[in-house]
DOBAGU-355891 format. One line per 5 residues: number of its first residue (from 1); their letters; for each residue x, y, z of C-alpha. Coordinates in nm, 2 decimals. Example, Ala and Ser with C-alpha at 12.3 -4.5 7.8 and 13.67 -1.06 7.14 Angstrom:
# residues 2
1> AS> 1.23:-0.45:0.78 | 1.37:-0.11:0.71
END
This chain:
# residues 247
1> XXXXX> 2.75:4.31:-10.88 | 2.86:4.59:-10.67 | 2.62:4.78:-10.36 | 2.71:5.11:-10.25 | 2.58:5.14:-9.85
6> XXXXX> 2.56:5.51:-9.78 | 2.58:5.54:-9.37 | 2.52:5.76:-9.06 | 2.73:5.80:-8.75 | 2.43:5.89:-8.54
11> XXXXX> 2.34:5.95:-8.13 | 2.24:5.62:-8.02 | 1.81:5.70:-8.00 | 1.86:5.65:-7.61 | 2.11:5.93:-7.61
16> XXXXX> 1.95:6.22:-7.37 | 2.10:6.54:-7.62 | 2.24:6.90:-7.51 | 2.35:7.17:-7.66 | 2.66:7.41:-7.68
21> XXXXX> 2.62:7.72:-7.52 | 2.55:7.88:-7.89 | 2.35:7.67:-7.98 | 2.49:7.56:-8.37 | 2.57:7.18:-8.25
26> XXXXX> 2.55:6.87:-7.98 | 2.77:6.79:-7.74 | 2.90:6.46:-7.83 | 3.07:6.42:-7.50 | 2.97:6.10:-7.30
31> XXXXX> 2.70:6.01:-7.60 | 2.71:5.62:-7.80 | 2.69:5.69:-8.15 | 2.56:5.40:-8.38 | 2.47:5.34:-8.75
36> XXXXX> 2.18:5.53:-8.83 | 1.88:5.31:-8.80 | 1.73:5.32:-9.16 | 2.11:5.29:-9.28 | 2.15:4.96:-9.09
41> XXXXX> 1.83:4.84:-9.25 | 1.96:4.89:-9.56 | 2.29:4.76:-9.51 | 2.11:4.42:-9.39 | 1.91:4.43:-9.72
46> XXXXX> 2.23:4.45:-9.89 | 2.38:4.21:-9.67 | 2.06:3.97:-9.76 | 2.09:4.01:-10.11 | 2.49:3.90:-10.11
51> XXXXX> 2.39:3.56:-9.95 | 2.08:3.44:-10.20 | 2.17:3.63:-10.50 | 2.61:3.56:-10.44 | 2.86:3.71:-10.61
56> XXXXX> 2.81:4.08:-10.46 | 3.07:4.31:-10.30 | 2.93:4.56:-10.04 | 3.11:4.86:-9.97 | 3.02:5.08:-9.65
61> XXXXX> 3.05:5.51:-9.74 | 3.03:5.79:-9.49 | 3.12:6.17:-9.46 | 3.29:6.23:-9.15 | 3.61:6.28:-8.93
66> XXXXX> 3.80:6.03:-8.78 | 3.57:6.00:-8.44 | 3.33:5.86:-8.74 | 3.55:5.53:-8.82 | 3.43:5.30:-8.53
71> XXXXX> 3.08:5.29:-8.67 | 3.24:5.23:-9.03 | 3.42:4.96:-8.86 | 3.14:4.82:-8.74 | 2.96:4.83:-9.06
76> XXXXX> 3.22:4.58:-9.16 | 3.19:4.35:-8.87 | 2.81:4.35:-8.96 | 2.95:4.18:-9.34 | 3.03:4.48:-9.58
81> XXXXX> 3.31:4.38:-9.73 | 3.52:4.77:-9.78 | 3.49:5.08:-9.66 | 3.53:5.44:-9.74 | 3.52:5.75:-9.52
86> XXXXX> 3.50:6.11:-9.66 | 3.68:6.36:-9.44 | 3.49:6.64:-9.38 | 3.19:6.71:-9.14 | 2.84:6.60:-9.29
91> XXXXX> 2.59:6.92:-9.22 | 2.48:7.02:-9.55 | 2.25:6.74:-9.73 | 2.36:6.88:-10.05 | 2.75:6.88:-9.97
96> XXXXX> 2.72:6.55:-9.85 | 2.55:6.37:-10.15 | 2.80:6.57:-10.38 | 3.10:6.44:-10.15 | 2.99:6.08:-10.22
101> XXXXX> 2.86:6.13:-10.60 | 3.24:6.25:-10.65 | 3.43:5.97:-10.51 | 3.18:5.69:-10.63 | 3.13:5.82:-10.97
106> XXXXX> 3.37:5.58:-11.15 | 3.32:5.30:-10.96 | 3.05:5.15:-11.12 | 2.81:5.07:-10.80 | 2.51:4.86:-10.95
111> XXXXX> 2.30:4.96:-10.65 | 2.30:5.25:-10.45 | 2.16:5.21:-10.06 | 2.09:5.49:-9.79 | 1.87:5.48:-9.48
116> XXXXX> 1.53:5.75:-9.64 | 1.70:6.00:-9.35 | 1.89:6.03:-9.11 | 1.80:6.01:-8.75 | 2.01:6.37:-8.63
121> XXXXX> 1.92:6.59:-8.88 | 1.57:6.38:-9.01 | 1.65:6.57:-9.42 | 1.54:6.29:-9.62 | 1.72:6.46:-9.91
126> XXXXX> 2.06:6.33:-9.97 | 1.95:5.95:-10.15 | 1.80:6.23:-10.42 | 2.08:6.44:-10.47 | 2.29:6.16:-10.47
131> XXXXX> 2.13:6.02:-10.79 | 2.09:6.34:-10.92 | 2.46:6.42:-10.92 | 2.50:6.03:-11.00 | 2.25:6.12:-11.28
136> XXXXX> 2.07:5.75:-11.20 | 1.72:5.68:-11.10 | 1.62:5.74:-10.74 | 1.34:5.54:-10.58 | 1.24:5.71:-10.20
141> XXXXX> 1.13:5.51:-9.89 | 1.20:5.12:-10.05 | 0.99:4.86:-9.83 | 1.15:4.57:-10.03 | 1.47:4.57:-10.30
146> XXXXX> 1.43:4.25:-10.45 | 1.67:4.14:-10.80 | 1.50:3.98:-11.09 | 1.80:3.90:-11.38 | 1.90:4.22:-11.51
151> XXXXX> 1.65:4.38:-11.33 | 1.53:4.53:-10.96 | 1.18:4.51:-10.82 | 1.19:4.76:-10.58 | 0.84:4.80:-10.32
156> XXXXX> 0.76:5.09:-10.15 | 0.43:5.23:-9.99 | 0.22:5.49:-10.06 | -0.12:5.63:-9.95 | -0.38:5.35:-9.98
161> XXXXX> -0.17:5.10:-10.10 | 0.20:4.99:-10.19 | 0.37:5.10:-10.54 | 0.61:4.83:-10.70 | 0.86:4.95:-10.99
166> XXXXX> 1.11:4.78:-11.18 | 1.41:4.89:-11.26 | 1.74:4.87:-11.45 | 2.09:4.90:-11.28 | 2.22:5.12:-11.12
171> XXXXX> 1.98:5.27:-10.92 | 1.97:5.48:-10.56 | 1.72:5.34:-10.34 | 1.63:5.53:-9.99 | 1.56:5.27:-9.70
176> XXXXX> 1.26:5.24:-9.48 | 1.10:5.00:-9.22 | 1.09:4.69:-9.40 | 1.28:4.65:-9.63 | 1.49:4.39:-9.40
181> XXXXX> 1.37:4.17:-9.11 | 1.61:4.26:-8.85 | 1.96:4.46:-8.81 | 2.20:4.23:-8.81 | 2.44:4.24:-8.47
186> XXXXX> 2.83:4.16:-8.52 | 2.97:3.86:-8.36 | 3.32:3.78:-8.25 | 3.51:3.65:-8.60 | 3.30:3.94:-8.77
191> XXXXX> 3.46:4.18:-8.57 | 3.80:4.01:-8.59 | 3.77:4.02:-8.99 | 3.65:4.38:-8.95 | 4.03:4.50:-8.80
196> XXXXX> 4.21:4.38:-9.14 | 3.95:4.50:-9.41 | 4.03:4.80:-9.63 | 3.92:5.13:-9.48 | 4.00:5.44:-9.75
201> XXXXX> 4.02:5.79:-9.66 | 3.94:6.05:-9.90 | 3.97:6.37:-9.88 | 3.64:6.63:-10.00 | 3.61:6.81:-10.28
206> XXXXX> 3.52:7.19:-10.29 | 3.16:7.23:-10.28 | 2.91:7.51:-10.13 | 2.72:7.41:-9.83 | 2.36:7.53:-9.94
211> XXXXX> 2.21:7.55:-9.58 | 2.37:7.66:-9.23 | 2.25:7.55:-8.88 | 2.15:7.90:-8.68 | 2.01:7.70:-8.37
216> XXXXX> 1.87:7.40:-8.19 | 1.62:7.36:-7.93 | 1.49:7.08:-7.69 | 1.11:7.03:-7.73 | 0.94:7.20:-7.42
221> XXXXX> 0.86:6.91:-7.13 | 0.56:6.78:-7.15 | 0.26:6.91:-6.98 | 0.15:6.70:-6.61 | -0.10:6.46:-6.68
226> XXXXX> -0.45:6.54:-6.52 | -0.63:6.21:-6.46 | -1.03:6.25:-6.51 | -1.29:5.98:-6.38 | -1.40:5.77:-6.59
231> XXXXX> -1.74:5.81:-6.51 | -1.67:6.20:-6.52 | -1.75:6.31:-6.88 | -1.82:6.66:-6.83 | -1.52:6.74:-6.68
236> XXXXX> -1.33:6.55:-6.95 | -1.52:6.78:-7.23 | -1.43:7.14:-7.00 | -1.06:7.01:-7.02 | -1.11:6.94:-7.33
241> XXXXX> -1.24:7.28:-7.44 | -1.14:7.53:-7.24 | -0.79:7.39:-7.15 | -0.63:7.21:-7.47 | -0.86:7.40:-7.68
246> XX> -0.86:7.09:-7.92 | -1.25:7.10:-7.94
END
């Protein structure tokens, strides 16, 4: 069995962000970047998954340049056992998922892993279009990926409740909070072993980037906390009213 784990080179969550003086993008100067955070849970589920199931391969996938291949590399110190990087830069959900859907599309993946979105640009669209291009079965926001024989039982929650589906392979399956314990952190020999695993660089295909960045903006500061007495409740309710306006 084969697992496709489809990655993020992300600003570390810590990472106080600026902008360029236009505006369109970051400055990546002086910032840690890091696996996105649903994408490492995912990895671990896949990581999981090799060890009680056996016999799986994992290979690590990411759209990026070159700055992008320590956090590939690091993907393979955490276990995955290959890796692929797709030169170009990863703005557009759509070009993204059609960059990966073209060089993945005749390599037989039985399973198909992202993080549900990534943590800079927070789309949530590319696991979709990915097995849309794939022309697979897409299940959104997995809690749990468990496999059953020649099947999946994949768990994911909904309003009320939680929603369990099973599923023939392959399948894409989007990545939230839960659906592994912990992100696993590389030791010593796992970074070692990571230096002499195969890294393959692809180039893109041609494709029409559907959506263009025209700005981003910090959220204004927050407002100074007033503190109210405890005791004082009808100066809470005129802060309340006439201030936030919330009631």
């Amino acid at each position: 069995m084969r697992i496709l784990v489809c990655i993020s080179h992300v600003p570390d969550t810590t990472a106080k962000i600026s902008f360029t003086d236009d505006k369109l993008e970051y400055k990546k100067d002086d910032i840690q970047f890091i696996i996105g955070p649903y994408e490492e849970l995912s990895l671990t589920r896949a990581l999981e998954l090799k060890e009680t199931v056996g016999n799986i391969t994992i290979t690590a996938i990411n759209v990026g340049f070159s700055d992008t291949e320590p956090t590939l590399r690091k993907a393979l110190a955490i276990g995955a056992d290959d890796a692929i990087r797709i030169n170009a830069d990863p703005k557009d959900a759509y070009f993204v998922a059609k960059q990966i859907a073209e060089a993945v599309k005749n390599e037989s993946f039985d399973i198909v892993l992202t993080g549900k979105e990534s943590i800079n640009y927070n789309g949530a669209q590319v696991s979709e279009m990915l097995a849309e291009f794939l022309q697979i079965p897409s299940i959104t926001s997995a809690s749990k990926v468990e496999i059953s024989g020649d099947k999946a039982i994949v768990e994911r929650e909904i309003d009320g409740g939680k929603e369990q589906i099973e599923t023939s392979f392959p399948f894409v399956a989007s990545g939230q909070k839960g659906i592994a314990f912990e992100p696993r952190i590389p030791n010593m020999r796992g970074i070692m072993m990571a230096r002499k695993k195969p890294l393959k660089v692809i180039e893109p295909v041609e494709c029409e980037e559907l959506t263009t960045i025209t700005m981003h903006e910090l959220p204004p500061p927050k407002a100074a906390c007033k503190m109210v007495d405890a005791d004082n409740v009808e100066e809470l309710v005129h802060l309340l009213h006439d201030e936030a306006k919330i009631i």
